[in-house]
N, C-alpha and C positions, 0 to 999 in steps of 0.2 A: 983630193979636196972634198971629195961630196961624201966619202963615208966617213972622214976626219969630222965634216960640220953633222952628219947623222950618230957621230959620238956624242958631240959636245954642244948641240944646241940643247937648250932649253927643254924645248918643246919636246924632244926625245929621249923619257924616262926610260929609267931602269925596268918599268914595264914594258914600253917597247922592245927592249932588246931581249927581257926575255921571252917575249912570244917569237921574237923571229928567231932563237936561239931552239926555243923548241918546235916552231915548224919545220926549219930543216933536221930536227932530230926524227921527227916524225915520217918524212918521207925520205929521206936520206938513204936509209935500206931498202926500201919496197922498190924505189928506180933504180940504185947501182945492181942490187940481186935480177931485176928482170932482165933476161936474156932476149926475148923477144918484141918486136914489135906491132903495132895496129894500129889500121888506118881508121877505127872505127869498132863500134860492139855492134851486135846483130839485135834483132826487131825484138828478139824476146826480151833481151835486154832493156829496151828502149822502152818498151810499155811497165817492165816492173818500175825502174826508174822515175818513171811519167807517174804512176800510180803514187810509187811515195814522197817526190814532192812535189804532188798536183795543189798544195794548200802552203805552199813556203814563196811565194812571189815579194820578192822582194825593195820591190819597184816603188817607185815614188807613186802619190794621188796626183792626181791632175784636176779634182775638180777647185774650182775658182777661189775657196775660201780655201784650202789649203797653198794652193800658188800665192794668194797674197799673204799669207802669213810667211811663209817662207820670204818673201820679200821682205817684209819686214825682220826679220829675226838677220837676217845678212844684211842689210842695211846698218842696221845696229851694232852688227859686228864690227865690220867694216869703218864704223863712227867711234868705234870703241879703243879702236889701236892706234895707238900714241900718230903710227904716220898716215891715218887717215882721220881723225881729228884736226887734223892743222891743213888737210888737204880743201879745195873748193874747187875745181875743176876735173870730174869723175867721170873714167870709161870701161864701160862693162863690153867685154868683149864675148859674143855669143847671149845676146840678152835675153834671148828666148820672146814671153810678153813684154818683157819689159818691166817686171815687177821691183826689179832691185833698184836700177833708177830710175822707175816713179815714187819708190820711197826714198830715194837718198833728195830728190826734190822736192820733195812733201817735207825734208826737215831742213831744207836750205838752201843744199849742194848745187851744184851747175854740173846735171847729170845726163850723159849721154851715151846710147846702147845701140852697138849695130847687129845684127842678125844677115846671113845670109834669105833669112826667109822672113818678107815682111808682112806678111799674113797672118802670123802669130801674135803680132805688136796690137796691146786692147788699147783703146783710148781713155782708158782711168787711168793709167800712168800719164800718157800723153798730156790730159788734163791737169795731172799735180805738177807737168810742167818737163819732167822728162823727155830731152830729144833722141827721138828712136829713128834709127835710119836702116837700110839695105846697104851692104858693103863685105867685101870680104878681109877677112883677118889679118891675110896676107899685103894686103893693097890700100891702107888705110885712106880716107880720102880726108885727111887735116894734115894742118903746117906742122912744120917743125916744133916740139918745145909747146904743144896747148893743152897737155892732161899734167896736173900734179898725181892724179891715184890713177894708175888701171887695174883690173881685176879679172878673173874670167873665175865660174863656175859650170864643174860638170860639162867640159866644152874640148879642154887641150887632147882628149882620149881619140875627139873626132879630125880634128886638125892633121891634114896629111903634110902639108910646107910648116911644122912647127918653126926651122928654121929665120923662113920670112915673116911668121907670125914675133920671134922676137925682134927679129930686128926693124921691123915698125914701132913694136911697143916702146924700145931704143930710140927710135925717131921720136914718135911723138912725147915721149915724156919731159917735163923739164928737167933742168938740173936737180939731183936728188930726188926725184919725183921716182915713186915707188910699183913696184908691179906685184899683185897679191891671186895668186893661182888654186884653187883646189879642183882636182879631178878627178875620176874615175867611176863606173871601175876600171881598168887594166883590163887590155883584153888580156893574155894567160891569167887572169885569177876567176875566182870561181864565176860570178855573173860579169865575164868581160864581154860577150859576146851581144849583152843589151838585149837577150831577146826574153827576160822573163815574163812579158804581156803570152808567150803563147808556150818557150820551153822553159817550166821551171828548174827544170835539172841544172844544179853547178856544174860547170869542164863542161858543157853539152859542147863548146868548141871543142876538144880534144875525144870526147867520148863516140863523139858520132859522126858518120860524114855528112858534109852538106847534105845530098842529095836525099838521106833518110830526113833530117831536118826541115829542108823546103817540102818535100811532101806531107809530110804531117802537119805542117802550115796549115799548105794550102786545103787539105783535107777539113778541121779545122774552121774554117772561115775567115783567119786571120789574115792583115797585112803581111806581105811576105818580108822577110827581114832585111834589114838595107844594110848589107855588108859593107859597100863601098862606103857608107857613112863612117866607120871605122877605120881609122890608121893601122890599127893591130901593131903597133912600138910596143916590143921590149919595156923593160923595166931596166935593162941593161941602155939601151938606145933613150930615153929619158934622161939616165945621169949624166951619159956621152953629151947632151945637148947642154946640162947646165954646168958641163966644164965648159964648152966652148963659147961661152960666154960670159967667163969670170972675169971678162976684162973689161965686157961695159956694162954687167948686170952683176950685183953683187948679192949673193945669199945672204940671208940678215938672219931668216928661219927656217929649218923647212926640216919634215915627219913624213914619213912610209909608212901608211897603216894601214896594217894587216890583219886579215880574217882568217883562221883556222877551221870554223867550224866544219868545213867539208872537207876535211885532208883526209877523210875515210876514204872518198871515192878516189885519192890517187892508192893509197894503199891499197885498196883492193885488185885494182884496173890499172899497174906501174906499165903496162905495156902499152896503154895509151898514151901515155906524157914521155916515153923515154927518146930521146934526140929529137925533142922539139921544144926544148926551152933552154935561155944561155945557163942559167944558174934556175936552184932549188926555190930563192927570194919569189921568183916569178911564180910562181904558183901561190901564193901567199899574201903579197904585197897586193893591194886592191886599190890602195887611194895615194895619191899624192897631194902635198899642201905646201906649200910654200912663200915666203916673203921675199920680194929681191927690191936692192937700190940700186938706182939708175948711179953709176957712175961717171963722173966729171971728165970732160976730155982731159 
């Protein structure tokens, strides 16, 4: 079902298919030809690495004018498609500040964000009206049947029970009521591992072992990297989930988009990545995006 609708949606051109056609053209040889395995590459390694992409961080801003503009530009998005146009009752799951519904109530909506961590929530969404709460994803604390739209960004990658996270978003949504997801990156793809504030290296999951990683950190001065934040799901474990749910969530859209840019470093280093990934896509595949409708009992 889900590589049938990653044929035939819309959203997934003939561009797409030909970059995932030639990333696994691209590593296809360098992992089946490697005989050997590695737990890791050694320090000399780890410092040329570190030198050449010490200036490639790929990471979002965080300062405040950028946060709100992102809010607004997904607000908009989000206003922009047919079934969230017609929606008035909006739940951002993982709201972070709270930027996305304080602008979807800034242009009307009846918008509400929970966050595991309520420390983050600023009071200028609060203000434009926005209700931001503490809750977990899995455990939602509203009735049956009270969100027409839910959404999450940049959120499902950390979610370890995705499982109970749908089937709340199942509960609370009403009839037809719609659920709009974009994620990643993917831990197996190049910055899945979230830690480009201290490793800019892509695969630095696959390239190095923790314990070279946490010391350089800590060395460093940085936050030590919060693993357990991470689900670390497949790419394979992702589509598994949106089968088993074709019977109350229906796919309406959904794109695998994929980054190339660093498939030198499997080439180079195929002993790193050999029997630790289900398929070749995983190394490739970076973001997920998708549209699901709530279906009718």
């Amino acid at each position: 079902m889900i590589r049938q609708l990653i044929m035939n949606t819309k959203l997934s051109t003939l561009v797409d298919n030909s970059r995932i056609m030639l990333g696994r053209y691209r590593v296809r040889s360098s992992i089946s030809h490697s005989n050997n395995k590695s737990s890791g590459l050694g320090k000399e390694s780890f410092d040329i690495l570190l030198n050449k992409y010490q200036n490639t961080n790929p990471g979002r801003s965080y300062e405040q004018s950028e946060i709100n503009n992102r809010g607004m530009i997904a607000a908009d998005k989000l206003l922009s498609m047919k079934s969230g146009k017609h929606a008035n009752d909006f739940l951002e799951i993982g709201c972070g500040e709270g930027h996305i519904p304080g602008f979807l109530a800034y242009r009307g909506k009846n918008a509400t964000g929970i966050d595991i961590d309520g420390s983050r929530f600023k009071s200028r969404y609060i203000n434009f009206g926005a209700k931001l709460m503490v809750a977990k994803a899995n455990s939602l604390p509203f009735n049956d049947e009270t969100f027409d739209f839910v959404f999450s960004y940049s959120t499902f990658e950390h979610l370890h029970d995705l499982y109970g996270v749908l089937n709340e978003v199942f509960r609370v949504l009403r009839p037809n009521g719609h659920l709009f997801i974009s994620f990643g990156p993917l831990y197996n793809s190049p910055y899945g591992l979230h830690a480009y504030h201290a490793i800019p290296v892509p695969y630095c999951q696959f390239l190095f072992e923790r314990e070279m990683i946490d010391n350089y950190v800590e060395t460093i001065g940085q936050d030590p990297i919060r693993y357990n934040e991470l689900n670390g799901w497949s790419l394979n474990q992702y589509r598994e989930l949106w089968s088993q749910f074709d019977r109350k969530l229906k796919l309406k859209k959904y794109r695998e988009w994929s980054w190339l840019k660093n498939l030198d470093l499997v080439c180079q280093y195929p002993e790193c990545f050999r029997g630790r990934i289900d398929n070749l896509d995983e190394l490739f595949i970076a973001t997920i995006q998708g549209l699901f409708k709530k279906i009718e009992k």
